[in-house]
C-alpha distance (Angstrom), angle and dihedral (degrees) to the residues before:
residue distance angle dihedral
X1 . . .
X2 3.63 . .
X3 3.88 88.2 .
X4 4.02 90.0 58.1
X5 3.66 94.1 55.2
X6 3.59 94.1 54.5
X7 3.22 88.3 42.9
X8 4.03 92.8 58.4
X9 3.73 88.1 42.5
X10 4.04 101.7 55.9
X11 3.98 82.0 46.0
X12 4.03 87.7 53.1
X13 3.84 85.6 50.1
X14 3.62 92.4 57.2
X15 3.39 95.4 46.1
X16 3.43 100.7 57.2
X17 3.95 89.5 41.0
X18 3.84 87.0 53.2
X19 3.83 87.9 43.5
X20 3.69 93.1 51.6
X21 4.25 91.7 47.6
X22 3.52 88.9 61.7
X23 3.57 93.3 48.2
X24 3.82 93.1 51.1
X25 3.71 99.3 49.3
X26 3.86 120.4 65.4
X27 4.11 107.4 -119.3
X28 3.91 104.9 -116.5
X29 3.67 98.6 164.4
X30 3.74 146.7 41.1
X31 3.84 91.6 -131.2
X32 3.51 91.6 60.1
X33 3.44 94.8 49.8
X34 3.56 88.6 49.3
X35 3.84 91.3 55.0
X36 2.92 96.4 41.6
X37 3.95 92.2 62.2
X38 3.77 94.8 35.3
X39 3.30 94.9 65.3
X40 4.00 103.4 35.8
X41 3.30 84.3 57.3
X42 3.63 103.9 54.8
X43 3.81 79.4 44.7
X44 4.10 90.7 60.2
X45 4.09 90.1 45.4
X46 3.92 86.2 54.8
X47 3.54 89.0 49.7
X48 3.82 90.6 50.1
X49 3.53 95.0 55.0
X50 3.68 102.6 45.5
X51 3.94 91.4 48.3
X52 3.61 90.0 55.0
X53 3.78 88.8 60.7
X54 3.41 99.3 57.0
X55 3.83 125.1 91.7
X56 4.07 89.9 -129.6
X57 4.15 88.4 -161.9
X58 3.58 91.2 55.7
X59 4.16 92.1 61.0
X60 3.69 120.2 93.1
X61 3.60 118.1 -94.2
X62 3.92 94.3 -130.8
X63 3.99 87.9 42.9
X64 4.04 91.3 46.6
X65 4.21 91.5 55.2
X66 3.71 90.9 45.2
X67 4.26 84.4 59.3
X68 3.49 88.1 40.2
X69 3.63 86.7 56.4
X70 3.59 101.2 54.2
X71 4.08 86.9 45.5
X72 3.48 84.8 64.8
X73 3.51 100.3 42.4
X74 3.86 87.5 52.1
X75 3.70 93.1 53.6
X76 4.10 91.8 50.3
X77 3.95 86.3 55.6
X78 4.21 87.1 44.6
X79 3.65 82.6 59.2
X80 3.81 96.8 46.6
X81 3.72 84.9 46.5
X82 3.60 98.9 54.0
X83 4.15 91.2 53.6
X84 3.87 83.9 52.0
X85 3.60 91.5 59.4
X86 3.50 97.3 36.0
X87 4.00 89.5 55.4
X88 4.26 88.7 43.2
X89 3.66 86.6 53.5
X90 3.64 91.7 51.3
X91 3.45 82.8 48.4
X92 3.43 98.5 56.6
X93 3.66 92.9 38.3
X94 3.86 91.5 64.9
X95 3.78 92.0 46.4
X96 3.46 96.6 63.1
X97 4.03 91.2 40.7
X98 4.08 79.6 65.3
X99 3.37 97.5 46.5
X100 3.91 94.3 48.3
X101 3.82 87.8 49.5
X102 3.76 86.5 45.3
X103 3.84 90.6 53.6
X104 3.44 90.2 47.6
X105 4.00 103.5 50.7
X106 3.80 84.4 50.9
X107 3.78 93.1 55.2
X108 3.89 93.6 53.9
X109 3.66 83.1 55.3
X110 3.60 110.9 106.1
X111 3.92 114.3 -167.6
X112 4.09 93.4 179.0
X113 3.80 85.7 71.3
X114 3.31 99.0 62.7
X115 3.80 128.6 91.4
């Protein structure tokens, strides 16, 4: 038992150290993103599986809050991560609102007419 809840707690660890890398570094491509997600997410399903093998009443009270701590700490950087990727989005969004207007301009340029 004891070696599944250190188990889930080095996997908290690196999820809120992989969290945290994300939220350092600005996000300048999609496959970074995508990485980035890929592998937290395999992370989370690890997670899943070792918490369901542990008999929750048999942890320590004092070692069960400090879990419950880093939980919550992981969902306050979940939050900070989603207004990241809201605001790259945006990002994103307005880039290809240039480059459609960009597009555009240069179709209404006709090179025949000129002389």
């Amino acid at each position: 038992m004891d070696h599944f809840i250190s188990l889930f707690d080095e996997f908290l660890i690196k999820a809120i150290t992989l969290t945290e890398n994300i939220l350092a570094v600005d996000l300048v491509s999609e496959a970074q993103i995508e990485s980035f997600t890929s592998n937290r997410e395999r992370l989370l399903l690890v997670m899943d599986q070792i918490s369901r093998q542990i008999d929750w009443g048999q942890v320590p009270p004092e070692h069960r809050q400090d879990l419950d701590r880093r939980i919550e700490y992981i969902k306050k950087l979940d939050e900070k991560l989603v207004v990241k990727l809201q605001e790259y989005q945006a990002e994103v969004r307005q880039e290809i609102e240039r480059t459609v207007r960009s597009r555009d301009n240069i179709k209404g340029y006709n090179l025949s007419d000129v002389k």
